[in-house]
C-alpha positions, 0 to 999 in steps of 0.5 A: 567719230564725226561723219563727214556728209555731203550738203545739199543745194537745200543745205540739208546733210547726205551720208554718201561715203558709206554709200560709196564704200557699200558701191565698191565692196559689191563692186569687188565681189562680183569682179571676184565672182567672175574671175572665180568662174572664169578661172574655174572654167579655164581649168574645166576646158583647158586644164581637164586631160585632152589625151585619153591614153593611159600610157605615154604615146609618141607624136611625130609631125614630119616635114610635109605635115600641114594643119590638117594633117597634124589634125589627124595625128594628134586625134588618132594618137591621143583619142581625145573626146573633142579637138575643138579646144586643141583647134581653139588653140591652134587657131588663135595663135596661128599654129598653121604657119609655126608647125615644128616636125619632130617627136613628141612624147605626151604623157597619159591624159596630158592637158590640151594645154601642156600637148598645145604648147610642146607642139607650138614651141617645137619642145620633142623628145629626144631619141635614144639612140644605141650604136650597134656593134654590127659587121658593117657600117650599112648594117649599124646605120639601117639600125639606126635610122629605124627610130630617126626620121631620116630614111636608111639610105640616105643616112648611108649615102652621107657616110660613103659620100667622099667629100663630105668624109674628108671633111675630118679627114677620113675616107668612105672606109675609115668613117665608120670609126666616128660609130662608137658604141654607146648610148646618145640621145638625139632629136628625131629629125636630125639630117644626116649631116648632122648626125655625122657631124654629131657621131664625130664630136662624140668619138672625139670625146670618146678619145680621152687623153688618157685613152690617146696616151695608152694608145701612143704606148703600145704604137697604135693610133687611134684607128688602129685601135680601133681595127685591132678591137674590131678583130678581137670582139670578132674574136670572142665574146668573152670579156675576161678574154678579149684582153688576152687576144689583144695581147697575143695580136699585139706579140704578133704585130710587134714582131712582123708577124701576118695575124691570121684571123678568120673574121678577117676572111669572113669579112674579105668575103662578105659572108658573115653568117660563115660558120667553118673558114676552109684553107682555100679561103685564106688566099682570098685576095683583099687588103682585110686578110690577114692570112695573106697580108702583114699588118692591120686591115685599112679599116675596123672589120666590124664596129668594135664595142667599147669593152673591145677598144679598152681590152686592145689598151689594157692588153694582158701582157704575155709571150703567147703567139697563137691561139685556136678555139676551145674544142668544148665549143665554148667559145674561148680559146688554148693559148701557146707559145708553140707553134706544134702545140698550136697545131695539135689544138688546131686538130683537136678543134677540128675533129670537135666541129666534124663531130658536130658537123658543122659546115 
């Protein structure tokens, strides 16, 4: 093939496209060169592990948290052999002004970049949050805010403040059924508006149409659901029994009969570690004894589980009007339609707990 040349102002022929092809592969391969060395360094600083923990950590940033002290929290959590990198970070992307609170999981020797970036665009971890199935709402929310940000009273304080309950119309007692006990992932720094607003979505989800149609069936609405599981788990911890001491309270309530539950006298006293409930006791006066009053309490008496709640819409249907403690002390109960009989096992109870002396 004929090489095109150059002429000179001599006239004389010069190869300088060769020349110029040699230019730009030397060209190439030192710009490849250094990028090389530049993506190699890149990896070195910032992709090597910044964490030099072994196992997943958590790192909270709270509201007041400036640079400095986020500083702190990510060199006392993550151990890392240097912070300059992080500070690099930190710096050129003005993190000082875009600090996001919240709760941070990072796993084992994470890279400065993947901790930066979770950090810089607010990317928490949710909390799993479990609703206990505590005596009362104070109880369950303490709980609660011990793996949230938010403080125990001031969790609190939005449940018992009036207006804010009315807002889906509910009062300070009642509010204490948008607690329904099940699992809920939520972010760490949730105010305690919005973990009610939140608890609230979730107890509407909960009541299913099918739920609201059992419901509707046996005459009770939702909250009295609710109330009723809530006595029924205060009841007895059995499973295979709690719809059998649904339907003995569903007989009773059907026929206008008071349902003379000892958790309700527990609770109307405020003693809940009570071990023997004593005649004397049964008069005391509050709307949640059922000794003394017909009906349901106002409100649930605990947060009823939801085995509780579904064993009050499937209840075993039965003629069984009373029911007392087992005197083997296993915790489940003789059922009967005779008040006599009811009486002798009460007896036989009884003399069970006195052997035991229990008080």
């Amino acid at each position: 093939m004929k090489q095109l040349n150059e002429v000179t102002e001599g006239g004389e022929e010069t190869a300088s496209v060769p020349v110029v092809r040699s230019n730009r592969r030397k060209v190439l391969f030192w710009a490849g060169g250094v990028f090389a060395v530049l993506l190699f360094s890149f990896f070195i600083v910032f992709g090597r592990p910044f964490s030099t923990r072994d196992t997943d950590v958590f790192l909270y940033i709270d509201n007041d948290d400036n640079i400095d002290s986020v500083y702190v929290k990510v060199e006392w959590t993550l151990q890392p052999k240097s912070m300059s990198t992080f500070k690099f970070l930190s710096t050129l992307f003005s993190y000082e002004s875009k600090i996001h609170r919240g709760r941070y999981e990072v796993s084992g020797h994470s890279s400065v970049i993947s901790v930066f970036r979770a950090l810089f665009g607010g990317r928490q971890t949710p909390v799993r949050i479990v609703i206990p199935t505590t005596w009362t709402k104070e109880m369950a929310l303490g709980r609660i805010a011990g793996k949230l940000m938010v403080d125990s009273l001031s969790l609190t304080r939005a449940f018992n403040d009036p207006d804010l309950c009315n807002k889906y119309n509910l009062d300070t007692c009642t509010i204490v059924s948008v607690l329904i006990p099940n699992t809920y992932d939520i972010y760490w720094d949730i105010s305690p508006e919005e973990f009610l607003e939140r608890m609230y979505e979730e107890s509407q989800k909960f009541w299913t149409s099918e739920r609201l149609e059992k419901a509707k069936k046996i005459g009770l609405s939702t909250m009295e659901v609710l109330t009723l599981a809530s006595i029924v788990d205060a009841e007895t911890a059995d499973g295979k029994e709690k719809p059998m001491v649904a339907g003995l309270y569903v007989n009773r309530l059907h026929k206008g009969m008071p349902l003379q539950s000892d958790p309700t006298v527990k609770y109307a006293l405020g003693d809940f570690e009570l071990r023997r409930v004593y005649k004397n006791m049964l008069r005391t006066r509050s709307p949640y004894n059922t000794y003394i009053n017909v009906g349901l309490p106002p409100s649930p008496i605990r947060i009823p589980t939801v085995e509780g709640i579904d064993a009050v819409l499937n209840y075993t249907r039965h003629n069984y009007l009373y029911m007392c403690a087992k005197e083997d002390l296993s915790g489940t109960h003789n059922f009967t339609t005779s008040y006599g009989e009811h009486r002798r096992n009460a007896r036989n109870y009884a003399q069970a707990i006195d052997r035991r002396n229990v008080k």
